[in-house]
C-alpha positions in Angstrom: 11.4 87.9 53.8 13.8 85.2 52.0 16.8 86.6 49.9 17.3 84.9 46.8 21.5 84.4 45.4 22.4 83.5 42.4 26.0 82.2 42.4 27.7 81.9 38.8 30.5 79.6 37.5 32.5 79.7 33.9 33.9 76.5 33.9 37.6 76.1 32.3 37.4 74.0 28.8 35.9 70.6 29.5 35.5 71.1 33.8 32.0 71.7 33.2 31.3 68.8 34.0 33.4 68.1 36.8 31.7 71.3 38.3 28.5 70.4 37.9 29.5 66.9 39.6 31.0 68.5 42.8 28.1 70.9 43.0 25.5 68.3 43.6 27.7 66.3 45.5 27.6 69.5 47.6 23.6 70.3 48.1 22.9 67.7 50.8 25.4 70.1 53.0 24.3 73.2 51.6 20.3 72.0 52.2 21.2 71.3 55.7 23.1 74.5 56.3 21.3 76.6 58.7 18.8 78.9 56.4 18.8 77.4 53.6 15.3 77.2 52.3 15.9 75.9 48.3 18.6 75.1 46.0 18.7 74.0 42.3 22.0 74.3 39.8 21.2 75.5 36.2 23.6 75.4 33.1 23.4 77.8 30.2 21.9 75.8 26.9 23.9 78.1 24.7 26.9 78.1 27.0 27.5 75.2 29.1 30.7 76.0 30.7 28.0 78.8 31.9 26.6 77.4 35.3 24.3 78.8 38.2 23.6 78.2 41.9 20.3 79.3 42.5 19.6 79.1 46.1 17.1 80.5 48.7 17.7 81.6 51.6 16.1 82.8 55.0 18.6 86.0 55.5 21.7 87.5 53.8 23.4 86.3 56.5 22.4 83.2 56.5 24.2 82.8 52.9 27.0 84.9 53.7 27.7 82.5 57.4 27.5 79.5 54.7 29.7 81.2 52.0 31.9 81.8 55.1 31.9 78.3 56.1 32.5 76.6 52.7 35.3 79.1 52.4 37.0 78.0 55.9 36.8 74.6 54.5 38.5 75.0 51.5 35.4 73.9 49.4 35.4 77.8 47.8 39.5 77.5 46.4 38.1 73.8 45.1 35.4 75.4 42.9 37.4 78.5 42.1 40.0 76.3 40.4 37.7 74.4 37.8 36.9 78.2 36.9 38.3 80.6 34.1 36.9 83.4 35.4 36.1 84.3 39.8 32.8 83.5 40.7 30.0 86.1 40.9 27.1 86.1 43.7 24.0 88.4 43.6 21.5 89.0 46.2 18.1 89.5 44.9 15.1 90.5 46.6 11.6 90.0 45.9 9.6 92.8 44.6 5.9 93.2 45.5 3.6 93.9 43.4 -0.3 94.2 43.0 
């Protein structure tokens, strides 16, 4: 069963933008990352410094060799300093029901 991860982002005053930006410069990687089954990037109507990575992905660790892998390339430390607050991930399973 595919895990779904939800990656949030508060972007400093007025980096918003520029996060957004290096996100979606960043999904044709991420897409072809071993796993990864779906990615879209949401930002909070009511917040928009408030900005999540929605992704989908065949394993936990298939994310968490990715996550390992943007980190070893510096792309994490990139993101991380566009933020006023750490990033958060959650790993969310699907619930069945009838």
């Amino acid at each position: 069963m595919s895990i779904h991860v939800i990656t949030a982002f508060h972007a400093k005053p007025d980096q918003a933008d520029d996060l957004i930006a290096l996100l979606v410069r960043s999904i044709p990687d991420s897409r072809a990352h071993e796993g990864c089954e779906d990615i879209s990037i949401r930002q909070d109507q009511d917040d928009p410094a408030h900005v999540l990575s929605l992704t989908t992905w065949t394993t936990r660790r298939h994310y968490e060799e990715y996550l390992a892998w943007r980190t070893d390339m510096g792309d994490t430390a990139i993101f991380e300093a566009l933020l006023d607050q750490p990033m958060s991930i959650s790993y969310l399973s699907d619930i069945s029901f009838s």
